[in-house]
C-alpha positions as CSV (number, residue, x, y, z in Angstrom):
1,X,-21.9,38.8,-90.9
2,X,-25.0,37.0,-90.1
3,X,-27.6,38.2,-87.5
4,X,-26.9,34.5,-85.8
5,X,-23.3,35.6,-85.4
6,X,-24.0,39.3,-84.0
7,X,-26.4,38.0,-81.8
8,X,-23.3,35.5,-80.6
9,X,-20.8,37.8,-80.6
10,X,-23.0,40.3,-78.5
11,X,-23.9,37.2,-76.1
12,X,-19.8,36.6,-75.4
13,X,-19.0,40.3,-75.1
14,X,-21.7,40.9,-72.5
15,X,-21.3,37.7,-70.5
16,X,-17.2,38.5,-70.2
17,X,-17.9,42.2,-69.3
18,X,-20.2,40.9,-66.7
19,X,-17.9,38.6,-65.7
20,X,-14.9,41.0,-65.4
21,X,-18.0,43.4,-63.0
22,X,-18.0,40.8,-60.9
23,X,-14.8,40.2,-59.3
24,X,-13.3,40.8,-56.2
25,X,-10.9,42.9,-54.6
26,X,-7.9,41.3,-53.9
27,X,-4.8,41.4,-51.9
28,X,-1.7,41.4,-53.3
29,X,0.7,38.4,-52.9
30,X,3.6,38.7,-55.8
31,X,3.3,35.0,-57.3
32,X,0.8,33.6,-55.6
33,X,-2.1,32.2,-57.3
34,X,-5.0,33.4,-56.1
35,X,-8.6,32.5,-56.5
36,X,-11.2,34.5,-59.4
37,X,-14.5,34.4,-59.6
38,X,-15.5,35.3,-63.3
39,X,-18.8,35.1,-64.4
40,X,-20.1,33.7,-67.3
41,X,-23.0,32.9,-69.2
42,X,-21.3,31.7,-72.9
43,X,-18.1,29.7,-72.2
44,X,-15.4,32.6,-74.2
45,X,-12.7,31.4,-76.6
46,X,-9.5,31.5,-74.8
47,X,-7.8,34.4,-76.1
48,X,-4.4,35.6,-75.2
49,X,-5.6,39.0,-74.3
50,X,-8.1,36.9,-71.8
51,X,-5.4,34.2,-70.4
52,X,-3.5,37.3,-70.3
53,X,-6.3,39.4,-67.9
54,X,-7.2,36.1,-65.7
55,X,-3.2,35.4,-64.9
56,X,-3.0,39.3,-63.6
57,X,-6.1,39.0,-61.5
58,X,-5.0,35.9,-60.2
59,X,-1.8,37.1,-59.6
60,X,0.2,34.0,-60.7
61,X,3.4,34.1,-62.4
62,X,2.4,31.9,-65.5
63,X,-0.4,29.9,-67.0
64,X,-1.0,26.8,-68.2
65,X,-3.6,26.0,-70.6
66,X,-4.9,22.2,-70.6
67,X,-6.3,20.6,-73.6
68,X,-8.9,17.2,-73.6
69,X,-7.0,14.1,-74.5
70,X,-3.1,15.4,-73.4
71,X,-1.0,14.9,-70.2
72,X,0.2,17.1,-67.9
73,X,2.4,17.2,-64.8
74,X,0.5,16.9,-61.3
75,X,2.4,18.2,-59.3
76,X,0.9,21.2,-57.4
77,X,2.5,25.0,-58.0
78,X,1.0,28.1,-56.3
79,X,2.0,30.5,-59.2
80,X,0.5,28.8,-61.7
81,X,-3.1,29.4,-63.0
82,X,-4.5,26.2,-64.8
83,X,-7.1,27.1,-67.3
84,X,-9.0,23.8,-69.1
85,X,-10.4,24.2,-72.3
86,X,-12.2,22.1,-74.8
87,X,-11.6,20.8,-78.5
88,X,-12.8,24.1,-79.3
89,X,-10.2,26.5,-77.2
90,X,-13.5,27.1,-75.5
91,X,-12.8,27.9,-71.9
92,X,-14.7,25.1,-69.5
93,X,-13.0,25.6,-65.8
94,X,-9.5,27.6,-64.2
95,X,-8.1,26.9,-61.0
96,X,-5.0,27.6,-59.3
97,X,-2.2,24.9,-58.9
């Protein structure tokens, strides 16, 4: 493996560990979406061990992930986490809804 791609990986394990340090407690609501606050200074891959870790700190009953350039429903659901990524699987934004 190249030193570019240590120096990468490093860079994505350390921003996501910092980002995991840095969120609140919160209260628990069975099913309700609630809001994280992750941390983050490269934009991870998302992974289904991450999707998996942001939906049980959220607290919402499912996940959705939303790609560029397809359609989705709007209609608004509390126990859903939203999490856009780009063309990549890169992870740009989450939300609840």
């Amino acid at each position: 493996m190249s030193s570019l791609n240590v120096l990468k990986s490093l860079l994505l394990a350390t921003s996501v560990t910092l980002g995991f340090c840095s969120m609140p407690a919160m209260a628990e609501e069975d099913g309700k979406c609630k809001a994280v606050t992750i941390n983050f200074l490269v934009a991870p891959e998302a992974t289904p061990a991450l999707l998996e870790m942001l939906r049980r700190e959220s607290g919402a009953t499912e996940i959705r992930v939303e790609v560029p350039g397809k359609g989705y429903t709007k209609e608004y659901n509390a126990d859903r986490l939203r999490v856009m990524v780009d063309e990549n699987n890169l992870m740009q934004s989450y939300m609840c809804g």
